[in-house]
N, C-alpha and C positions, 0 to 999 in steps of 0.2 A: 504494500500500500504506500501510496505514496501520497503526501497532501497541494500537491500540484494537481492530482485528479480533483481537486475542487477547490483550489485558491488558484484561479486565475492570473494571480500577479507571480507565480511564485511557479519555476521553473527546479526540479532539486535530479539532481544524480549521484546514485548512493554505492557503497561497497559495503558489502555482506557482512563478510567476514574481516575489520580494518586492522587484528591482530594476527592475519595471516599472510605472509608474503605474495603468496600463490596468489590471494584473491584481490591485492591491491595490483600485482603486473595483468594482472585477467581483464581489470578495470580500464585499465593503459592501453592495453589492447585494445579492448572496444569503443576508446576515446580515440585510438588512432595515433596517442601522446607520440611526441619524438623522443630521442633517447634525454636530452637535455630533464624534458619535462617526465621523463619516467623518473630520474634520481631525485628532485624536487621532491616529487608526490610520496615516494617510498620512504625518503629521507624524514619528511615532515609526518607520516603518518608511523612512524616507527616513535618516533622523539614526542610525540602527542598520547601516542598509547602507552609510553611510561610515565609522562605530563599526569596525566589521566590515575590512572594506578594509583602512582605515589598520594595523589589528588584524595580517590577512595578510600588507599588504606590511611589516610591520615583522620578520614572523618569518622572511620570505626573507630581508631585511638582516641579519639574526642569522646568516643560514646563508651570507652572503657571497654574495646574489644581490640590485644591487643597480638600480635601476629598476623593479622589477618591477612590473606593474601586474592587479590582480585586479578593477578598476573593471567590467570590462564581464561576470565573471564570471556563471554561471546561481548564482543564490542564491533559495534558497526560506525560510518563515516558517511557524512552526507557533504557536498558540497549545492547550495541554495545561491539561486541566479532569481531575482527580482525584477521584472519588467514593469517598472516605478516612469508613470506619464503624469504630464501638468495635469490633466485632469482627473487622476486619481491619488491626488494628495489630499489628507486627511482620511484615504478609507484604509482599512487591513488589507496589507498585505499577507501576512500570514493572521489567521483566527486564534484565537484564544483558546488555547491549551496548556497541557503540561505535559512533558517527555512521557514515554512508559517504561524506563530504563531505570537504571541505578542513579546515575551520573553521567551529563555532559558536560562538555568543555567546548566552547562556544571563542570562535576566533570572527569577530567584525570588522566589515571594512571601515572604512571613512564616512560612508552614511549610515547616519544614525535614525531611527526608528523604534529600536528595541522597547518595549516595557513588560515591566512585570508587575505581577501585584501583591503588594504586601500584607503583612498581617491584618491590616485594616480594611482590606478591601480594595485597598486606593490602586491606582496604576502611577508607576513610578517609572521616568526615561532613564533608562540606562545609554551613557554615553561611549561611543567606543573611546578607546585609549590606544595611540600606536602602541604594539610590543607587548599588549596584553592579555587577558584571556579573560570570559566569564564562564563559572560552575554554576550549573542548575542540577540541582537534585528532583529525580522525575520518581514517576509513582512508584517505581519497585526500591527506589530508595527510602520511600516512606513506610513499604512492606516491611523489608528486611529489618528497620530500625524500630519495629514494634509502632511506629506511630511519633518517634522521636524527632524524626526530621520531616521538613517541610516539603510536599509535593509543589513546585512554585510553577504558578499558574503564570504565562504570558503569551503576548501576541507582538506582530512588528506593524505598524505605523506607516502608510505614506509621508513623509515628510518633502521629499522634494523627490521632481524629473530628472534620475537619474538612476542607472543600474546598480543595485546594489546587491554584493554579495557576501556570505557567512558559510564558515567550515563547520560545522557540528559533527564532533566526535564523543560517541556515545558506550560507556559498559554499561552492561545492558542486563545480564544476568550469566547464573554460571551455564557451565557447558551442557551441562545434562536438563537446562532450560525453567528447572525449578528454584523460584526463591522464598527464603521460611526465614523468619528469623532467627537468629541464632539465642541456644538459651540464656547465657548470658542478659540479655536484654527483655526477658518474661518472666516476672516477681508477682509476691502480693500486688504488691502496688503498681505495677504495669502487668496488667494479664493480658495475654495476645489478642489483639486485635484482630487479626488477618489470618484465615490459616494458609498452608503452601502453595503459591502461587506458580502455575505451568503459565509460562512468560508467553509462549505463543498461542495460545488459547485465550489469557489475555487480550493480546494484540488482534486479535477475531473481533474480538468483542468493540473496537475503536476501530473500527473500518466504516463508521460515517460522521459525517461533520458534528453531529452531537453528541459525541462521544468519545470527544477528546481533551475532557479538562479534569478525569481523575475520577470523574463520579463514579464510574463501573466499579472500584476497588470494594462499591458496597456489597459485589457479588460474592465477594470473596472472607467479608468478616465471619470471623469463629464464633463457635455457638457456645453461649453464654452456658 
């Protein structure tokens, strides 16, 4: 699925597999890449997937889980091309959602649009920054974490006529596709929320425009 089947502003070409060699030169291939632009793309998605990693296991240490290893995790890579006209400034480019992954690591260009929305409800613009990166924690990061961390809800913005484009690279869940919290993280005082999420069964379930901002996760709460 892809959400250019129905955001019209929003053109996106994706790699499956962005933790596997094979399937980022597979992607080269069928871009056509020259060898310049094949070292680029392999370079920057190899150095993003340990970006990323060190990214995850640093938030399970946050939440007093510590070894944890996201290394062999399924992470995929989107690259989003934007066809932004004078007359569609001010509408969504992309809709209001939240990832279905664990973790993304979001690289923007020069145009700015992005917002998210915070505890409040509010929509807040996030500005790009050359040489930076934003992490969005998507719904299976809210799974795994018992409910600890934030599924963050956002969309992007027409702001001005011009092409704009964003790298999103995404761990997504593990390899065998199921994500459960870990016990550590289910006490008295936080009893599970969610029981074992099958990621791609999930993802079935967000195969239309209204059902992509996290609500579904309610199919999925443990019985009291």
């Amino acid at each position: 699925m892809s959400y250019g089947d129905f955001m019209p502003l929003l053109e996106t070409f994706g790699i499956y597999d962005a933790a596997s060699t094979d399937d980022v030169l597979a992607f080269c291939s069928s871009m056509e890449a020259s060898p310049r632009q094949r070292e680029v793309l392999s370079t920057y998605t190899c150095r993003v997937h340990a970006l990323a990693v060190d990214i995850a296991s640093k938030v399970a240490e946050g939440l007093g889980i510590l070894d944890f290893s996201f290394q062999d995790w399924h992470c995929t890579m989107r690259l989003n091309v934007y066809d932004l006209k004078e007359e569609t400034i001010g509408l969504e480019a992309a809709y209001l959602h939240s990832d279905s992954g664990f973790l993304t690591v979001l690289l923007e260009g020069e145009i700015n649009g992005l917002e998210v929305v915070d505890q409040t409800g509010k929509f807040v613009a996030v500005h790009s920054q050359p040489g930076t990166f934003v992490a969005i924690i998507g719904d299976m990061g809210k799974v795994w974490s018992n409910g600890r961390l934030r599924n963050v809800q956002h969309r992007v913005i027409c702001t001005q006529a011009a092409p704009r484009i964003s790298i999103s690279f995404s761990v997504v869940s593990p390899r065998d596709g199921v994500v459960v919290s870990p016990a550590p993280l289910v006490d008295e005082e936080h009893p599970r929320i969610y029981r074992s999420v099958p990621y791609n069964d999930y993802r079935e379930f967000r195969r239309s425009p209204s059902s992509l901002d996290g609500n579904f996760l309610s199919l999925y709460q443990a019985e009291e």
